[in-house]
Structures are given as C-alpha cells and as structure tokens.
N, C-alpha and C positions, 0 to 999 in steps of 0.2 A: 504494500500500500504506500503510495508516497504522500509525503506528509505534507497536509496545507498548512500556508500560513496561520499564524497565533497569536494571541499578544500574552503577558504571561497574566495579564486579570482573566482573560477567560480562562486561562489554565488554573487560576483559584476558583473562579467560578465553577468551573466545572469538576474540582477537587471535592468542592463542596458538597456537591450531590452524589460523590462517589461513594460505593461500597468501602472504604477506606477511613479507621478512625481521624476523626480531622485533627487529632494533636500532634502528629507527624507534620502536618505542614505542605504547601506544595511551592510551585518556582515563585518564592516570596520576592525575589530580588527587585523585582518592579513591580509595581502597582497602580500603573499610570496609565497603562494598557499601552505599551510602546509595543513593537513589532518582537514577537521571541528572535533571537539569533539563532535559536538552538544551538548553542555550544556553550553553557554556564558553567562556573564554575566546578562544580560538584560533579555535574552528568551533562552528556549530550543525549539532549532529548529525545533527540532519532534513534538513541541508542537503545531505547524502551519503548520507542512508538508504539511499535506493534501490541506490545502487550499492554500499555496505559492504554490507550486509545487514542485519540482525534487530538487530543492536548498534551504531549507527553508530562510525563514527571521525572523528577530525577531520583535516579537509584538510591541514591545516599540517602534521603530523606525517607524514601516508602520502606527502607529498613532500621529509620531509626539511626542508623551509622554517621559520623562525623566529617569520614572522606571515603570516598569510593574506595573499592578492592584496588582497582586500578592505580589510581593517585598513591597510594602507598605501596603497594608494590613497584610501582617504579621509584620509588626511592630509594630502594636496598641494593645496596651495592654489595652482592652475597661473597663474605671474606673467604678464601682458602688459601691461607697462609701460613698454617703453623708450618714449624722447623719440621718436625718430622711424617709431613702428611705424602702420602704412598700417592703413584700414579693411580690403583685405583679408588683411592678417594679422590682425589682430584675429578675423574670421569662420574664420580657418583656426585660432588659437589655440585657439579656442571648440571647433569639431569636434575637437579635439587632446585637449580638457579631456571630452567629451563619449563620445568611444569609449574614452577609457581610465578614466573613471568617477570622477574626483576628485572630491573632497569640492566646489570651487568654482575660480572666475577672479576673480582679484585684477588691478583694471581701474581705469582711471582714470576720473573721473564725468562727462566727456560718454558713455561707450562704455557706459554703464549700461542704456540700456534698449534699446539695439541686440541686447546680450550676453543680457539677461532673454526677449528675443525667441528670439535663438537654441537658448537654453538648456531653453529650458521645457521641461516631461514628460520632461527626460533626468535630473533628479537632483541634478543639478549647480547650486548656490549661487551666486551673482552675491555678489561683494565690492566697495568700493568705497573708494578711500585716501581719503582726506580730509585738509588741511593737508599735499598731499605734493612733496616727498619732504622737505622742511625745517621743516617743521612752523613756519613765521614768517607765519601769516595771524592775525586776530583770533581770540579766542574767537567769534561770533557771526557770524565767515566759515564758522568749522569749523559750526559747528550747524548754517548754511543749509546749506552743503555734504552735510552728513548727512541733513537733510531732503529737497533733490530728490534725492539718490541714493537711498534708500529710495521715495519717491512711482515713482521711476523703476523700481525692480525690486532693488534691492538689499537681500540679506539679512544681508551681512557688512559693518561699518563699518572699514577699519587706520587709524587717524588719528596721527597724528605730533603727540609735545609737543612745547610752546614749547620746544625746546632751552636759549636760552640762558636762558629765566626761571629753569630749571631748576639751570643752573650756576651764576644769580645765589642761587639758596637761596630764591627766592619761591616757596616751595611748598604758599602758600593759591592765587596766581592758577595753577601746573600744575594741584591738586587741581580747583579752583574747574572751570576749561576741559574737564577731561575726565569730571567728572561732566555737563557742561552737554551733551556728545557721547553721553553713555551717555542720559541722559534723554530725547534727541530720538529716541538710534536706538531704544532699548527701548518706548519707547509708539508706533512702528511696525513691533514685533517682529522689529527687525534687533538681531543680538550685534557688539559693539565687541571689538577687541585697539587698544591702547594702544601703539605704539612709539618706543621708545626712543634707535635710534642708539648700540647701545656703544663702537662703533668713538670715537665723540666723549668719552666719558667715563672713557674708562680711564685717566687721569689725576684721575679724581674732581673736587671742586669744592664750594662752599661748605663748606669745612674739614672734607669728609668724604672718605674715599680711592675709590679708585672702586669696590670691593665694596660699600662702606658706603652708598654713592652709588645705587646699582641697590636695593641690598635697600629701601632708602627708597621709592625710586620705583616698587616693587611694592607695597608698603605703603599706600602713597599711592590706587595704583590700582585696589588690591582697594577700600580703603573708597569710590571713587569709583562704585564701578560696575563695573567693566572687568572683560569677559568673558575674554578673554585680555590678558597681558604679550606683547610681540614684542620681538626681539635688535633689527632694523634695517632699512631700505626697502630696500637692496640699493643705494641711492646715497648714502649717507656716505663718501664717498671723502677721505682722511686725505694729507695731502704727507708721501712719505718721505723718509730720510736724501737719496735721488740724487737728489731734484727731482719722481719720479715721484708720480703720486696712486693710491692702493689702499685696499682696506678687507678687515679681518677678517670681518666678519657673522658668523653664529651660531657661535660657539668650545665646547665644550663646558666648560670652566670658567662661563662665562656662564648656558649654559642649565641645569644643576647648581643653581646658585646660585639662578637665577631661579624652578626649580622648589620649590626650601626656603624661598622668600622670600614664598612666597604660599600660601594652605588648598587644601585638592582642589576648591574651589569656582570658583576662577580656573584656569584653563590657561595653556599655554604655548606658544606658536608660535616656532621657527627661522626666519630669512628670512638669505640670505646666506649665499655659498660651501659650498651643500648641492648636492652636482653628481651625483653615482651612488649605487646602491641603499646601499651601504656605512653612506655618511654619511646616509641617510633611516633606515637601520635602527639606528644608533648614537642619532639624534636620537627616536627612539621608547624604547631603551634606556633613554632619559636624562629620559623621564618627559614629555614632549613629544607633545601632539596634533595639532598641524598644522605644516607644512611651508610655506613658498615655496620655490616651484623651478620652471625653466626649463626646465630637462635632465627634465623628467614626462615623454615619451616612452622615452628613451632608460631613464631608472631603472625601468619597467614592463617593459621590453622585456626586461631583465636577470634580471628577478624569472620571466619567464614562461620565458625559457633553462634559467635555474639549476632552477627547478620540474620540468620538462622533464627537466630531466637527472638529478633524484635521484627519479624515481618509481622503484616496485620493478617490477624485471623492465626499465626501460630498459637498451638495449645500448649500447655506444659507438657502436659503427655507427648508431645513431638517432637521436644525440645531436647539436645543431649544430653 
C-alpha cells in the first residue's frame, strides 16, 4: 500500500480512536497539523505503515520503548579484543555483531580482513584500534597501522594518543599524530575516534586539572580531524588504594563534558563499564553515538523482553 500524505494531528487524531491505550502517545512532535515527513525521530512511519494503518505511528512509542531497537543497536560498536581471544571467537563475535545488527566490530588489525570477510552484505562496519590499547607506538607506526587496516576492510579507525606526550603538555606532537591518523584513514574513507584513557587523566596534567585537560584534548581533536572523541580502550586499568588494578571507563560526568567540549560535527563514543540496556540508554541520553560493549547480546536481548512486555494488549501471562 503506498502511503498518503498526513499531517501528524490526524495521526493523533486518528490514535485517538485506535484500538490502542492512549497513554502510549502517538507522533506528538507536531500539533499544528504541518505535512508528516515521515522520517521522525524515533521511527519512520513507512516503517509501520502497513500494520498502523493510513496514519502510521512510531514503533518506539506503540511499545512503550524510549528508542527504537534500531537507534540503539547501531550504536554498539561490538568489542572483540581481549589479549587472549581465539580465531574462533573472533568468527563467533562476528555472527554475534551480525544477527543483532550493530553499527560494527571493534577488532584488532590482524583480525581485519578475516572480520570484512565475514561481515560483508550484513551491515555491519569493520573497526580497527590502532596504537592499542597504550597508544606508545610512533606516529608513523599508527599511520601504517591505519593504512593496512583500511587496504584490509576496515571502515572505522579507534587509535589511542601518545598518553604520556599528552600529560607532558606536547600538544603540537598529540595534534600533529592524530591529524597524521585522520588523513590516512579519511583519503580511504574510513572515520577515526580518537581515545583518550580518562581513567589516566583524572588527575589532569601539564598545569591543567583534568576537566581542563579532556576539554583540551577534544579541542585538539576536533581541529585534527577526528570523527569521534572516545572515554577509553577498556584497558586502562588504574592501581587502587588495596593493590588491586581497575578502571572507571565511560562515567557520565566524562561523557557530558566530552559532549560540550566538541561542535555536533564531532561525536562521541563510550567505551568502558557500559554492561546493560540501562547504561546504553543513559549513554544515548547523554548525547553519545556509539557505544563499546561486550554485554551486545545480553543489552538487545533486554530491549527485545522489555519491548515485548509493554506492547498494548500484552498479558502477563505472555510476558517472559
């Protein structure tokens, strides 16, 4: 059926009269009765036509949900990085990242073109760290490193600064290194995020505090180039007071900050200690386009429950 024009007041109006509790809501965004776009925020309307009827609605609201399935699963940039993970977890990460529809795999650069291989015609993004997880190779390590991951299949670069250049206050050789990263991936039309490590910095450095310290280093990286800012690898592990080693990763103070600290031209990625739907939907909250995370299984699985159980007309009885 192709779908007639609408404005989104007859789309209330015609919510109204629906089979559908009215506390769910329908396309509230206008109420002036201007022409629908269909393409809102939350859902494209076409996307449901058929089954709303004549006025679409958006998905996200007829379950109650905050952001589509979609909208958040493209923001997982599903990790497979530990030190010790086998080629086939790697092939099973891959199928993991591919049925649940993330945005990409964030991989280390031998695994590049294994992952491009597996991944093709599914959607799904091939990333590649570079300088990882300490960011202490040459400038001109990271570049080659950016160049065969890209030749290899890679559309996403996360490379790690020079940390300590960083804390020394040499902030022409940071700038200088990660333009030099952005230039190799962008003229093979791969996008870079830049990270950071805050867990290291929260003490600041070169006589700046460590808020003063980040917003710098966003500053830095917008004029570099850098497609996204990132919190951290997921391996900055910090020695605490007992002896133990741990790390913070993406805080929401951080990711707040990171997001004022750079134009809507730069984005924002979380990496670290984002483990359930909660913390994926707080880090979207918080102005943030991609995610790292591990737990992508388990935080979809959640979202498809929760969705499940707030359709109209579910019973308890149906509910998992």
């Amino acid at each position: 059926m192709e779908a007639k024009q609408h404005s989104f007041m007859e789309c209330n109006s015609r919510y109204r009269s629906a089979d559908i509790p009215v506390r769910l809501g329908a396309c509230q965004r206008g109420r002036s009765g201007q022409e629908c776009p269909r393409s809102c925020a939350v859902w494209n309307c076409n996307a449901v036509y058929n089954r709303a009827g004549p006025y679409g609605y958006c998905l996200a609201v007829l379950t109650g949900m905050k952001y589509t399935y979609e909208q958040l699963a493209k923001m997982i940039d599903h990790s497979l990085l530990h030190p010790t993970m086998t080629d086939q977890e790697l092939e099973d990460g891959c199928k993991v990242a591919a049925k649940y529809g993330v945005a990409s795999v964030c991989i280390k650069p031998y695994a590049v073109k294994r992952a491009a291989e597996l991944l093709h015609g599914t959607g799904v993004l091939v990333g590649a760290v570079i300088g990882f997880p300490h960011g202490n190779s040459t400038t001109e390590s990271k570049r080659y490193e950016s160049e065969l991951a890209c030749k290899d299949g890679a559309a996403e670069i996360d490379m790690v600064i020079n940390i300590g250049k960083a804390l020394s206050g040499d902030w022409d050789y940071v700038e200088r290194e990660v333009k030099a990263v952005c230039a190799e991936a962008h003229q093979r039309g791969a996008k870079v995020k830049v990270i950071f490590e805050n867990d290291y910095l929260a003490k600041g450095g070169a006589g700046l505090s460590g808020d003063a310290f980040k917003q710098k280093l966003c500053q830095l990286c917008e004029r570099a180039g850098a497609d996204w800012v990132k919190t951290s690898s997921g391996y900055g592990f910090v020695k605490q007071p007992d002896g133990s080693y741990n790390y913070k990763g993406a805080t929401e103070p951080d990711l707040a900050l990171m997001r004022a600290s750079v134009s809507a031209k730069v984005q924002v990625k979380a990496a670290g200690g984002v483990r359930d739907l909660d913390g994926l939907i707080k880090v979207r909250d918080l102005g943030c386009s991609r995610c790292g995370a591990t737990a992508t299984a388990a935080m979809l699985e959640e979202y498809k429950r929760r969705a499940a159980a707030e359709k109209p007309g579910a019973s308890p009885a149906s509910q998992p």
